[in-house]
LOVEX-700300 format. One record per atom (N, C-alpha, C): residue in one letter; x negated, z negated, y. Coordinates in pm, whole numbers, padded with zeros to 5 digits, always signed. Last residue first. Example, Ala and Ser with C-alpha at 12.3 -4.5 7.8 and 13.67 -1.06 7.14 Angstrom:
BEGIN
S-01285-00708-00225 S-01367-00714-00106 S-01290-00787+00003 A-01319-00780-00569 A-01230-00780-00450 A-01320-00780-00330 
//
This chain:
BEGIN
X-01657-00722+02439 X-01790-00778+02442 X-01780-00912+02360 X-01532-00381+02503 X-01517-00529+02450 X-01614-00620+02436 X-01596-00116+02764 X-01636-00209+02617 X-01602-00362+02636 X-01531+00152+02969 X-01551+00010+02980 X-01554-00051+02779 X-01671+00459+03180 X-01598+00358+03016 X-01607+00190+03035 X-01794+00527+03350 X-01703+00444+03360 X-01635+00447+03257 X-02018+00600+03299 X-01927+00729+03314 X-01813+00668+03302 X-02194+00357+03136 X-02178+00474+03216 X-02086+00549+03194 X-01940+00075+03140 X-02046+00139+03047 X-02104+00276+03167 X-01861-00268+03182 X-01851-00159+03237 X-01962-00045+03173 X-01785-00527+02971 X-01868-00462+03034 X-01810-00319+03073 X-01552-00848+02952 X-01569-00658+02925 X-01673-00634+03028 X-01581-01061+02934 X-01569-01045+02852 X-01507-00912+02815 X-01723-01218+03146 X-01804-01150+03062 X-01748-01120+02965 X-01534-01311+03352 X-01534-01363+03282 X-01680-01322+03138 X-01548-01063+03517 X-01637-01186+03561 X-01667-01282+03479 X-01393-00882+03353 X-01539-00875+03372 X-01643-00978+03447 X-01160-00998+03353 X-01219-00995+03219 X-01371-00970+03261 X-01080-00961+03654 X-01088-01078+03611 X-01196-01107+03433 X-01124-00629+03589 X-01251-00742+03676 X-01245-00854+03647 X-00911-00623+03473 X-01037-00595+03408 X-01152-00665+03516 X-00722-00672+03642 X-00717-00766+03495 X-00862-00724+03451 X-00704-00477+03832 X-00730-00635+03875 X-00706-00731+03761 X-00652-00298+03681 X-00801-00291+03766 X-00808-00429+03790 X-00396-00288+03575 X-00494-00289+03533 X-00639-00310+03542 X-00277-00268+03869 X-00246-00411+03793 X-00413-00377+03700 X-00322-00042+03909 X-00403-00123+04043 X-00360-00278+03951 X-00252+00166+03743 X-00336+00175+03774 X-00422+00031+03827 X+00048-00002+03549 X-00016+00069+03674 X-00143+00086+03669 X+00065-00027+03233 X+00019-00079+03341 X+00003-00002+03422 X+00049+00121+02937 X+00203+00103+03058 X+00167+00042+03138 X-00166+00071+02767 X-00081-00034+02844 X+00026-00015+02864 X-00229+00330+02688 X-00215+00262+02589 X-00136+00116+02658 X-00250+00431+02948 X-00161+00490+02851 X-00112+00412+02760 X-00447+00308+03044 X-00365+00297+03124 X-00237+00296+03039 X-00681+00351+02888 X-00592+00181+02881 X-00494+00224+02949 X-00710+00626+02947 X-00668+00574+02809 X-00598+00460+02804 X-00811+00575+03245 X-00713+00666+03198 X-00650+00650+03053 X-01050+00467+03167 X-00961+00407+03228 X-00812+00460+03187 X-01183+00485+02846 X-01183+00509+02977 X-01051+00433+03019 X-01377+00295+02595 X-01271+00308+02642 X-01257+00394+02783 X-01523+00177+02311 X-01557+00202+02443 X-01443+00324+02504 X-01412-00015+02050 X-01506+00099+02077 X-01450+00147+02231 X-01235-00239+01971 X-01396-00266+01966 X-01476-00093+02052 X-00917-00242+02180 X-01010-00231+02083 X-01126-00294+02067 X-00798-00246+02450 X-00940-00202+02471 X-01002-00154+02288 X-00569-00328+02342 X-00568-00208+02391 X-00711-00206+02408 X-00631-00603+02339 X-00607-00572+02234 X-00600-00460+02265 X-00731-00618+02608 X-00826-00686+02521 X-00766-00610+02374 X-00447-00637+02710 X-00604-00543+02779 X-00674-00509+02676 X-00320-00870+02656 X-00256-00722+02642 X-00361-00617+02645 X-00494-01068+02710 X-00470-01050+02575 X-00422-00887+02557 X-00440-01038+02969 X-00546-01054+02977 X-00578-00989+02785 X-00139-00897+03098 X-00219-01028+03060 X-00334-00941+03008 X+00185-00854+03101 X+00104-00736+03128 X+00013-00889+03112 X+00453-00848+02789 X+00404-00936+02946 X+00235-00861+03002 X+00512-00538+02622 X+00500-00726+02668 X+00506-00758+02830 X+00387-00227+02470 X+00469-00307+02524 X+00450-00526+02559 X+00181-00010+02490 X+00147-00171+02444 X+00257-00188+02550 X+00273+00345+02457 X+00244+00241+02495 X+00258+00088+02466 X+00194+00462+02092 X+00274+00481+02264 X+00203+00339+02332 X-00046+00613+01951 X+00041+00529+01991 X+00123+00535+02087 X-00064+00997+01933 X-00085+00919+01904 X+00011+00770+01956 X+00103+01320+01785 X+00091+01165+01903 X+00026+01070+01853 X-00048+01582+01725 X-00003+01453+01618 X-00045+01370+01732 X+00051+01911+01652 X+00038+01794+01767 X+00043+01691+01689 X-00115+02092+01431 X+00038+02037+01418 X+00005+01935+01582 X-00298+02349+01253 X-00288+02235+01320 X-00138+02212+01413 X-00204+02434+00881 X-00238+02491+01065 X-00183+02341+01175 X-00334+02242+00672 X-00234+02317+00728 X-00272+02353+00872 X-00578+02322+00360 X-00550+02232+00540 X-00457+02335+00600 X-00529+02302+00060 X-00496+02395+00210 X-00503+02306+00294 X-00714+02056-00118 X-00579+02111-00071 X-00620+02168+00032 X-00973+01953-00201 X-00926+02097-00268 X-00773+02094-00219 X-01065+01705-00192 X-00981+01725-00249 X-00920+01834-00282 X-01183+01770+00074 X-01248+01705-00055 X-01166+01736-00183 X-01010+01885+00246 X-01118+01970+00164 X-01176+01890+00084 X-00861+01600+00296 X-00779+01812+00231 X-00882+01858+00177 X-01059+01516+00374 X-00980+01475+00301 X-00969+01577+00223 X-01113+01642+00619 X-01175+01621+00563 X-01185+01566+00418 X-00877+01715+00788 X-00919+01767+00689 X-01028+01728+00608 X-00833+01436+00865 X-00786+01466+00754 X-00796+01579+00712 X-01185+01301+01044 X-01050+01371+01035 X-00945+01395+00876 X-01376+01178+00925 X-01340+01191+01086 X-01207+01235+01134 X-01555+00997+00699 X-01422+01133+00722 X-01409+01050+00869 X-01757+00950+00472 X-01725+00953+00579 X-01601+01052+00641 X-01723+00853+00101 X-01694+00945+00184 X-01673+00941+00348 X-01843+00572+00008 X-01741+00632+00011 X-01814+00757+00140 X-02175+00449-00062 X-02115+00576-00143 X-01991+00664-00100 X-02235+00219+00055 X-02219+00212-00117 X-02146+00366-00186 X-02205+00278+00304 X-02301+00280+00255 X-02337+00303+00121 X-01930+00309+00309 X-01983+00412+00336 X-02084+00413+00323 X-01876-00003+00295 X-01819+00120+00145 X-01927+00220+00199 X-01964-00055+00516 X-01989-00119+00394 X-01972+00004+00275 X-01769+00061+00696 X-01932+00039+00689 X-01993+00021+00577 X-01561-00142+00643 X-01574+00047+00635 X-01707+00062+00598 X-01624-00397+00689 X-01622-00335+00567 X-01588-00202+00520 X-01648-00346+00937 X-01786-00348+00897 X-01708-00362+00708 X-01406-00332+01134 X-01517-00192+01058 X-01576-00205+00966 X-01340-00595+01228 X-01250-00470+01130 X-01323-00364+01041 X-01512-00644+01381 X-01527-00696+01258 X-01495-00613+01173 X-01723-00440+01559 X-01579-00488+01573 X-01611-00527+01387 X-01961-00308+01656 X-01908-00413+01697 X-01803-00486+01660 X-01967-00069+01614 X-02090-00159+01502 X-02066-00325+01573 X-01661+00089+01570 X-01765+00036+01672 X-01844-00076+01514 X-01642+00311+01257 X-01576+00236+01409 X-01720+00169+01463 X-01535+00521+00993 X-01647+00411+01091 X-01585+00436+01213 X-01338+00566+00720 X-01329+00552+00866 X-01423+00482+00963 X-01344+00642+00396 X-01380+00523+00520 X-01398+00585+00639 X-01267+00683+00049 X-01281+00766+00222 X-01284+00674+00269 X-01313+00781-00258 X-01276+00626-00205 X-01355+00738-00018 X-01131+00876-00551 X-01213+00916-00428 X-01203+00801-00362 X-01157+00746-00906 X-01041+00827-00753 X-01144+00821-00665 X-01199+00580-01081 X-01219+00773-01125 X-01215+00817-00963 X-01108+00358-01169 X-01014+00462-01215 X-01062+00618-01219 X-01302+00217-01003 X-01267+00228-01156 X-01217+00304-01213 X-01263+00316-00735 X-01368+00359-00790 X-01355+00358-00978 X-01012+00183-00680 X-01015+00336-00703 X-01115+00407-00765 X-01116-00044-00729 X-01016-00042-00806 X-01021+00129-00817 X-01234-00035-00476 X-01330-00067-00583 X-01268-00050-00712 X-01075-00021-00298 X-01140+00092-00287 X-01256+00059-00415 X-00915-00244-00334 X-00804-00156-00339 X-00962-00030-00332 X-01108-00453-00212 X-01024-00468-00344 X-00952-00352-00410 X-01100-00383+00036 X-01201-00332-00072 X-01188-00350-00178 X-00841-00464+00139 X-00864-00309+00113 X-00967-00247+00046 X-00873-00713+00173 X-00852-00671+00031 X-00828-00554+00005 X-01182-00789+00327 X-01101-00724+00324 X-00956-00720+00202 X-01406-00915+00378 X-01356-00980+00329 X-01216-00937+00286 X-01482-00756+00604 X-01584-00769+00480 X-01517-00844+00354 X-01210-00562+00694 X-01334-00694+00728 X-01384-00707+00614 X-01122-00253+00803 X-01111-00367+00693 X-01262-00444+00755 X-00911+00045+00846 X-01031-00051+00924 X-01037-00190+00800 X-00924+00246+00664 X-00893+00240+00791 X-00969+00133+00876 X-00955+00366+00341 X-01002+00273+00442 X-01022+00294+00588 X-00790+00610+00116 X-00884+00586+00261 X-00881+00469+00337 X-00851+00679-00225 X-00811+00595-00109 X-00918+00603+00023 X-00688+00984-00393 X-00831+00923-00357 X-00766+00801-00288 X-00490+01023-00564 X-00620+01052-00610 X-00732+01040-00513 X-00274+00727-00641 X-00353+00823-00532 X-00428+00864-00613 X-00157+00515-00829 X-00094+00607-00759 X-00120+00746-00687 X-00414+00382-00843 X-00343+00419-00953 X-00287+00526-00914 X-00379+00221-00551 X-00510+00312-00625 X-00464+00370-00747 X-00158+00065-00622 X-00209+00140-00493 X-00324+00258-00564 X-00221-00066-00834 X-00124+00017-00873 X-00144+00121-00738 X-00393-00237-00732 X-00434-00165-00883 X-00321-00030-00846 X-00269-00429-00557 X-00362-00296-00557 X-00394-00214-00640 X-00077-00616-00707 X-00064-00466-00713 X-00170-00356-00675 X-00301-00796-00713 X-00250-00718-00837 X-00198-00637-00801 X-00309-00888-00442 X-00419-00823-00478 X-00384-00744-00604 X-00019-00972-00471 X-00061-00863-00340 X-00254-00808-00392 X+00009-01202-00654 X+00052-01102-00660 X-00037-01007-00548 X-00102-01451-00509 X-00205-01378-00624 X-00152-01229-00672 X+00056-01546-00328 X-00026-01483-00270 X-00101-01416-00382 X+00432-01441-00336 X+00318-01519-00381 X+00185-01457-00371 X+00731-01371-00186 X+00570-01304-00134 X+00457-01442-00201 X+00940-01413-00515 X+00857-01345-00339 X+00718-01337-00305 X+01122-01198-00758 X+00991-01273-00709 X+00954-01271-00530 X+01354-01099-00744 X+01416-01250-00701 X+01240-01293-00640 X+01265-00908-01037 X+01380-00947-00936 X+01313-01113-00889 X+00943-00898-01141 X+01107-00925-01099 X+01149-00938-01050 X+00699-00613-01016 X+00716-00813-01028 X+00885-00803-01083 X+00602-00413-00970 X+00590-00413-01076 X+00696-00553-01132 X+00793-00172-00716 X+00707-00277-00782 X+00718-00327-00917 X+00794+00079-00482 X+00789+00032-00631 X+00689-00105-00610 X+00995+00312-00267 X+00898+00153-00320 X+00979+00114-00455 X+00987+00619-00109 X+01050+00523-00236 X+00938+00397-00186 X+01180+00791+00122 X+01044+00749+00030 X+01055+00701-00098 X+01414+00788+00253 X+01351+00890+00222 X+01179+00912+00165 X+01478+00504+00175 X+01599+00606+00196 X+01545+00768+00185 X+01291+00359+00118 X+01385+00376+00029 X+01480+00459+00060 X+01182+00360+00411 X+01143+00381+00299 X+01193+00439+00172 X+01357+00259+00586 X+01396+00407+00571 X+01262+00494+00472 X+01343-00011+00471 X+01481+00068+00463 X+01470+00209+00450 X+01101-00038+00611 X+01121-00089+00462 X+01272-00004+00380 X+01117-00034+00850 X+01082+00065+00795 X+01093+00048+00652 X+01313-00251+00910 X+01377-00158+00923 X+01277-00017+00846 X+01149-00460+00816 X+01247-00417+00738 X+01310-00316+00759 X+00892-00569+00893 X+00883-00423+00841 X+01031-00429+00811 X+00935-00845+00880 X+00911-00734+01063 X+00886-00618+00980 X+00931-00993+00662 X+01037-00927+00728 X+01046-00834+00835 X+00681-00798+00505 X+00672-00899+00553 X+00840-00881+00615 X+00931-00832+00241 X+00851-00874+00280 X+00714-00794+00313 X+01225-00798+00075 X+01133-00723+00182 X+01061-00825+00229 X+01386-00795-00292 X+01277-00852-00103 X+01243-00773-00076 X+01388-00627-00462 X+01525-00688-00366 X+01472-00760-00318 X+01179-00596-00627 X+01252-00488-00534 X+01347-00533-00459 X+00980-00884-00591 X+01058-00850-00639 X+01083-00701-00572 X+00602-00792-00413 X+00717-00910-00415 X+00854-00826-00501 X+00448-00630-00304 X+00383-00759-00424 X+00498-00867-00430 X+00438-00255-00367 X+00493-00426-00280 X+00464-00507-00383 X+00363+00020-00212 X+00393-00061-00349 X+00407-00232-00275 X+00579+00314-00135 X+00523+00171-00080 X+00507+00095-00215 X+00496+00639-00066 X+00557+00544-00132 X+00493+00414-00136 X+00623+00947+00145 X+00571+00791+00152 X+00607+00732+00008 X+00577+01270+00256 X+00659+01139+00252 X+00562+01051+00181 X+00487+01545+00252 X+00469+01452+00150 X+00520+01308+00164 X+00622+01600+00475 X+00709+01675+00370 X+00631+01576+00208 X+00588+01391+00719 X+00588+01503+00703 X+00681+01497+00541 X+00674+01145+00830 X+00716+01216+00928 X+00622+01404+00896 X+00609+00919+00648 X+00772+01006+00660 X+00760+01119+00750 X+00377+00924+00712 X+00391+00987+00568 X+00511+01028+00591 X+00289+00769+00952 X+00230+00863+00920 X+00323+00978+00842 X+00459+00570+00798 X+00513+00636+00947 X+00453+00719+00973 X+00298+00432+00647 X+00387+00454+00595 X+00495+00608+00704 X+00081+00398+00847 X+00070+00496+00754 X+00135+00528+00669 X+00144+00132+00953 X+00160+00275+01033 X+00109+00375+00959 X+00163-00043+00751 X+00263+00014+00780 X+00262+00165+00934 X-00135-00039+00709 X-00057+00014+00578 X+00136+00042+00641 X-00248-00193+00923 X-00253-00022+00879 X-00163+00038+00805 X+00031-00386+01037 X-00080-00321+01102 X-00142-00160+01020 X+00170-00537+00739 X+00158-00479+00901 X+00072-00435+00917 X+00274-00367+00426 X+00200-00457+00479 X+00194-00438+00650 X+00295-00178+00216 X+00421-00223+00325 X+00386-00353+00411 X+00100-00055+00118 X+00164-00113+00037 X+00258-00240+00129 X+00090+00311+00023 X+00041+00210+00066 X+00079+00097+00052 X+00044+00640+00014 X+00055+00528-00071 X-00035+00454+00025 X+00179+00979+00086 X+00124+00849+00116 X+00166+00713+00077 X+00108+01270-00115 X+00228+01182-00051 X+00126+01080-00005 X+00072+01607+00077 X-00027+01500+00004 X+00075+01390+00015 X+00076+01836+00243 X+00130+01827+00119 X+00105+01697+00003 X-00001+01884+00479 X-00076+01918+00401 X-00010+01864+00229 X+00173+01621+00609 X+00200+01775+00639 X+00120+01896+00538 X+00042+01434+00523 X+00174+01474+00463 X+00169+01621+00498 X-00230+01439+00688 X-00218+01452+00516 X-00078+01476+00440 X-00108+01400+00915 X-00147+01544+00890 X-00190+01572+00716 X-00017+01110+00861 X+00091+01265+00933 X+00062+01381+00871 X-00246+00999+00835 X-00121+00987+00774 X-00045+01126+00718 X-00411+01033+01083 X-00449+01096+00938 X-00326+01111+00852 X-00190+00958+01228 X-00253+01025+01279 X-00318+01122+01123 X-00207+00672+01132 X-00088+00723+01132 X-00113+00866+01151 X-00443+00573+01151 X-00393+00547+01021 X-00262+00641+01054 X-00492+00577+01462 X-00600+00667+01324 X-00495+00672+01198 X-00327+00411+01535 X-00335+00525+01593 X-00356+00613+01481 X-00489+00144+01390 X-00344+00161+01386 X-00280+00322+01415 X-00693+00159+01550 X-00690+00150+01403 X-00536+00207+01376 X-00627+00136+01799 X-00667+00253+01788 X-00663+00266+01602 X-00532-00146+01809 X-00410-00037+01811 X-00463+00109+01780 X-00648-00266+01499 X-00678-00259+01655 X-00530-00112+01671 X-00463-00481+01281 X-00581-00360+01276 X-00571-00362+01458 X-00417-00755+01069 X-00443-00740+01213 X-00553-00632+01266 X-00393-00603+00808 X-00310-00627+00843 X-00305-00664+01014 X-00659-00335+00720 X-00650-00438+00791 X-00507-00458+00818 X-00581-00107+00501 X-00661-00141+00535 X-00616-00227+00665 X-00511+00255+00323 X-00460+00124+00390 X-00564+00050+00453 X-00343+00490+00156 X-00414+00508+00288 X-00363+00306+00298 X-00364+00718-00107 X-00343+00571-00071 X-00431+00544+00090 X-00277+01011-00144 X-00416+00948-00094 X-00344+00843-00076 X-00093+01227-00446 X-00147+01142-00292 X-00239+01087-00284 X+00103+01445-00628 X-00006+01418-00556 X-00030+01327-00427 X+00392+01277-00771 X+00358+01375-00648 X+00199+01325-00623 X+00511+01038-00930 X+00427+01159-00945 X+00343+01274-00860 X+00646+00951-00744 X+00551+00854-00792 X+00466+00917-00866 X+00840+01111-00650 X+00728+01091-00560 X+00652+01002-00635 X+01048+01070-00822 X+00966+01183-00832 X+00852+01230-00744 X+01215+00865-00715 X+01140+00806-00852 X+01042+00977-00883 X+01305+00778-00452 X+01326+00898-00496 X+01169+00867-00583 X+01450+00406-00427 X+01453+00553-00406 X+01393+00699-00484 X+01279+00189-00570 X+01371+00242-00515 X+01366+00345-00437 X+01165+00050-00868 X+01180+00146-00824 X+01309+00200-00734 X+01013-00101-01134 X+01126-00115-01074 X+01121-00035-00892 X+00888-00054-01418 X+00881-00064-01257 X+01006-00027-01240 X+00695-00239-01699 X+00856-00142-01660 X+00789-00151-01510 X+00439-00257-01829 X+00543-00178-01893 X+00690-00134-01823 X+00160-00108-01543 X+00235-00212-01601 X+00345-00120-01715 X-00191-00085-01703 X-00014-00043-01620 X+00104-00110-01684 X-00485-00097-01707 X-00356-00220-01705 X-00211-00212-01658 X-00645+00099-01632 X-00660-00028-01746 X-00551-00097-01804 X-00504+00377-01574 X-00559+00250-01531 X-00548+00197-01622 X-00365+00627-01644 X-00526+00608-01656 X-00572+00483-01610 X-00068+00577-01589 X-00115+00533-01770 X-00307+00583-01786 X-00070+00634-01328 X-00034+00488-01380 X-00128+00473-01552 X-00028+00918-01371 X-00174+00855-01307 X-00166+00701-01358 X+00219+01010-01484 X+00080+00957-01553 X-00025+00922-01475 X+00491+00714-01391 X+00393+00825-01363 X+00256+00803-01431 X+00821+00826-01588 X+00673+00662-01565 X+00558+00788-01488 X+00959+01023-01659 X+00929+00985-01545 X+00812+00909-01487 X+00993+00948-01978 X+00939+01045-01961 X+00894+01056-01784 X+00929+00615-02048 X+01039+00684-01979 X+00942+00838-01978 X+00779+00395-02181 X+00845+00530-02253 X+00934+00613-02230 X+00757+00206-01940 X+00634+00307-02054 X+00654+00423-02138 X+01014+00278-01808 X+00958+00184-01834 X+00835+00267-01921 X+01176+00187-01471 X+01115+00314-01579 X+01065+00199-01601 X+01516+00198-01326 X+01397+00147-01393 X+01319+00218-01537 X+01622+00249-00991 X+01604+00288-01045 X+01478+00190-01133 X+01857+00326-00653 X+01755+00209-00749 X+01736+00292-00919 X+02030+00488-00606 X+01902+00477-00502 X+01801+00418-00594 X+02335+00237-00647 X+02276+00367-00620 X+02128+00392-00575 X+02241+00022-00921 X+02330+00061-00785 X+02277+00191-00746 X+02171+00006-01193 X+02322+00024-01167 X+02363+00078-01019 X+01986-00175-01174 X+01957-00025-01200 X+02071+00064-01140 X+02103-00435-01109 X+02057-00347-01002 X+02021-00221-01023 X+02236-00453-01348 X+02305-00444-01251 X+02246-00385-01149 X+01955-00503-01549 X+02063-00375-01532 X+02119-00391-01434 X+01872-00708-01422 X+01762-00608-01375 X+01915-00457-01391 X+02083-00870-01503 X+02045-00863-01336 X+01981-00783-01312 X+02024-00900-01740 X+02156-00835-01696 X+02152-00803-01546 X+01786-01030-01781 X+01839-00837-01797 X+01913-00838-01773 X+01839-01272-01712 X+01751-01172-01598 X+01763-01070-01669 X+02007-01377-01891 X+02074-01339-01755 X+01980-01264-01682 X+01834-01341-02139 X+02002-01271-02109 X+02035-01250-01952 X+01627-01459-02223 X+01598-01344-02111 X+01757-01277-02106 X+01518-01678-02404 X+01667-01630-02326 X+01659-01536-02215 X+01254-01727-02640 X+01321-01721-02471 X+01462-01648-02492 X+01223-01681-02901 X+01301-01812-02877 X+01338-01833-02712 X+01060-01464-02953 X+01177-01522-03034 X+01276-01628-02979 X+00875-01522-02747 X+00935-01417-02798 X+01066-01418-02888 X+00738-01776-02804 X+00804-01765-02661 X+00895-01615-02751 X+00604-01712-03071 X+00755-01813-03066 X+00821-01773-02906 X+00431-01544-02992 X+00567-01487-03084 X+00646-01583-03071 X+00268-01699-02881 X+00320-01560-02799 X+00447-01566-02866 X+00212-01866-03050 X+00243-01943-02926 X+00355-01797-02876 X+00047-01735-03243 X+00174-01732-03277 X+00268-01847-03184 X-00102-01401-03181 X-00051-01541-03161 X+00048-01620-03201 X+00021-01110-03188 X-00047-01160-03028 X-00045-01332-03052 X-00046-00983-03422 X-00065-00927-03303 X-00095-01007-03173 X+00094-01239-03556 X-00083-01157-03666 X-00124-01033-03527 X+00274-01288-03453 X+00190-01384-03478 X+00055-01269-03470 X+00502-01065-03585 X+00445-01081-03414 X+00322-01178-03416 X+00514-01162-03871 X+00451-01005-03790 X+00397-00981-03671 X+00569-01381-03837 X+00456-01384-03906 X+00376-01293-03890 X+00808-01396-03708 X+00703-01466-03674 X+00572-01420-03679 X+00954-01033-03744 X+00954-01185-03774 X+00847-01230-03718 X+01096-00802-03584 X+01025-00839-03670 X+01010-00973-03683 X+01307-00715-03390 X+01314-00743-03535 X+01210-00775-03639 X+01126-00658-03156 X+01239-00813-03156 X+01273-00792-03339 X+01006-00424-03196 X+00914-00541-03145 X+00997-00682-03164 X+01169-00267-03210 X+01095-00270-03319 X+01015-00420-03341 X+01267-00262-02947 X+01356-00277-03043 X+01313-00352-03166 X+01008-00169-02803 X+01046-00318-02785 X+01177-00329-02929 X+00820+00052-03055 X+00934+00029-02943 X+01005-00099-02924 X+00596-00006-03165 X+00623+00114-03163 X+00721+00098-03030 X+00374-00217-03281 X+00536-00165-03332 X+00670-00070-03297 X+00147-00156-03115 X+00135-00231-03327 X+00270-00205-03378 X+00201-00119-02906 X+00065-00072-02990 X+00102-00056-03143 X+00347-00326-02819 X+00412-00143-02839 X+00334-00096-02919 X+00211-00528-02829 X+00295-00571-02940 X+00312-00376-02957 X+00013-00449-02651 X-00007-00454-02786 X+00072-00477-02871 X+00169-00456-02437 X+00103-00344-02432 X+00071-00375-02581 X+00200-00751-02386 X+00312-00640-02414 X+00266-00562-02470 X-00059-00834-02359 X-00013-00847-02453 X+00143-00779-02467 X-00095-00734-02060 X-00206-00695-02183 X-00098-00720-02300 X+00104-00840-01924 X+00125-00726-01950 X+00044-00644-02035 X+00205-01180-02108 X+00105-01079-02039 X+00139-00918-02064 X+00381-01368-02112 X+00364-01299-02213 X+00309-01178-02098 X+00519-01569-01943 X+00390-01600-02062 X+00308-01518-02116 X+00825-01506-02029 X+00761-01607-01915 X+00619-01579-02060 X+01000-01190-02061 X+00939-01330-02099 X+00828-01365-02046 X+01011-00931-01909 X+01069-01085-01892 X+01065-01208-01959 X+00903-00758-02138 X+00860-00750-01986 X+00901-00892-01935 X+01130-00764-02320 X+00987-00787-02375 X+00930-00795-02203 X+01399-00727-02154 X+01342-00854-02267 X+01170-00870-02311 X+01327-00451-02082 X+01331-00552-02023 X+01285-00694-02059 X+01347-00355-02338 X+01211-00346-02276 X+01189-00461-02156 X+01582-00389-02394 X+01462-00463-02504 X+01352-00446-02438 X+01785-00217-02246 X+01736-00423-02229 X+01648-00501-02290 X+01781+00008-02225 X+01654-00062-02150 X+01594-00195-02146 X+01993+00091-02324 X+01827+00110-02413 X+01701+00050-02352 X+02206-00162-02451 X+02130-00073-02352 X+02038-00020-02405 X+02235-00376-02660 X+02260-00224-02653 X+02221-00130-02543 X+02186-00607-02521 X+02104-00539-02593 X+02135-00431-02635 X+02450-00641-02350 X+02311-00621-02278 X+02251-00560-02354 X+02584-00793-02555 X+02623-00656-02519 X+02510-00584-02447 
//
């Protein structure tokens, strides 16, 4: 009964074990519509993709995972496009390799909407973290959506950036649509889907496997017409995600930081090889030819909640040079607690005092 849907042949062709999203893409090539694609015989499917491919094709049981992908289409909020949905977004169909269905929650008309993919370090500095939300904000407010990919540290304070203007948010994820992962995002993960969307490419039920999360980058970059790098280590997979943009055509933006801090130096990096320096989000806006909106207050962090310590300081100090008055903010520490943690750090050598009483990480 399933196969009467119109979606369950696409499904079926997408859900067989084996069968690459390259080689989907060619059976549609050669026969037009998954329908077209299951009535043909061995000999027809063979002479396109193999004839290992065509037997998995003929001979998998993909009954109970389409019925499961329908049921969830089924609920409210949720939603599945597939290559020949008039919706599918066209930035998706200029990458090498898009996928044939996505699976999709919430508002499926933001996957079209102009945006900047904003991401970069999962352990970012709180000022990293600040920046990413900060640019975020004022790029929504300017009309731009934000793509990222629900990850901690940058990519989820730039999800929070994005709700909190009119271009809103869309999250790509490297795990099924019915996970959340990492779990400490779930509550934003929620009000993702409630006034954003997330998409992914994987099935139901898939979880957080580690070869997935670099594959979706593709789709991160796909999504945007440019990407901005927040903070990233040389080793980053946000350069994964700014080298992907370069393929496609898209703008690639970087954020420099202290010539000290690891996080940066694959900012650094790009900005040598070409990306765009930006200081601000207009800078963005005007690359890109959007109105910069009339300037807006944009808070930065609140205060570093915990136990008051040595670690608490250290991660509020950042890599780049600091006043007093700032840690204070960024702590919630008194004045006279804070003073007597930074000397302890400064005997220790592991903050210098700068002129004009800044203090630095060391």
């Amino acid at each position: 009964m399933e196969e009467r849907h119109p979606l369950a042949s696409w499904l079926r062709l997408s859900l067989t074990p084996g069968l690459g999203a390259a080689a989907q893409r060619q059976l549609l090539a050669a026969f037009g519509l998954p329908d077209a694609i299951f009535d043909a015989n061995h000999s027809a499917l063979a002479a396109v993709v193999g004839s290992p491919a065509a037997r998995l094709l003929l001979d998998h049981d993909a009954g109970e995972a389409v019925a499961r992908a329908l049921q969830w289409a089924d609920e409210p909020g949720n939603t599945l496009l597939t290559l020949g949905d008039p919706a599918y977004p066209a930035s998706l169909l200029e990458i090498p390799d898009p996928p044939v269905c996505l699976y999709v929650k919430g508002d499926v008309a933001l996957l079209s909407r102009e945006a900047v993919a904003v991401v970069g370090a999962r352990s970012a500095t709180p000022q990293g973290e600040a920046n990413a939300e900060a640019f975020s904000a004022s790029l929504s407010r300017g009309g731009l959506g934000i793509v990222s990919g629900l990850a901690l540290g940058i990519d989820a304070a730039a999800h929070r950036g994005g709700l909190s203007g009119p271009g809103r948010t869309v999250a790509v994820i490297g795990t099924g649509a019915d996970r959340i992962y990492p779990a400490r995002n779930g509550d934003l993960a929620r009000r993702i889907a409630a006034e954003g969307a997330i998409v992914s490419e994987f099935p139901l039920g898939i979880g957080p496997l580690a070869h997935n999360f670099p594959r979706r980058n593709r789709l991160i970059a796909g999504l945007a017409r440019g990407v901005l790098v927040v903070e990233a280590a040389l080793k980053s997979g946000s350069l994964i995600t700014a080298r992907l943009a370069i393929d496609c055509g898209r703008e690639v933006f970087a954020i420099p930081g202290s010539i000290h801090s690891p996080v940066t130096k694959g900012c650094h990096r790009l900005i040598r090889d070409g990306a765009k320096l930006v200081e601000c989000a207009e800078d963005i806006l005007e690359e890109l030819r959007f109105p910069v909106p009339e300037a807006a207050p944009i808070h930065g962090m609140g205060p570093i909640r915990g136990d008051a310590g040595d670690d608490r300081v250290l991660s509020a100090l950042g890599h780049d040079p600091v006043d007093v008055d700032t840690l204070v903010h960024r702590t919630s520490l008194t004045p006279e607690a804070l003073s007597a943690i930074l000397l302890s750090l400064e005997l220790e050598g592991r903050v210098a005092r700068l002129p004009g009483g800044r203090l630095q990480r060391l």
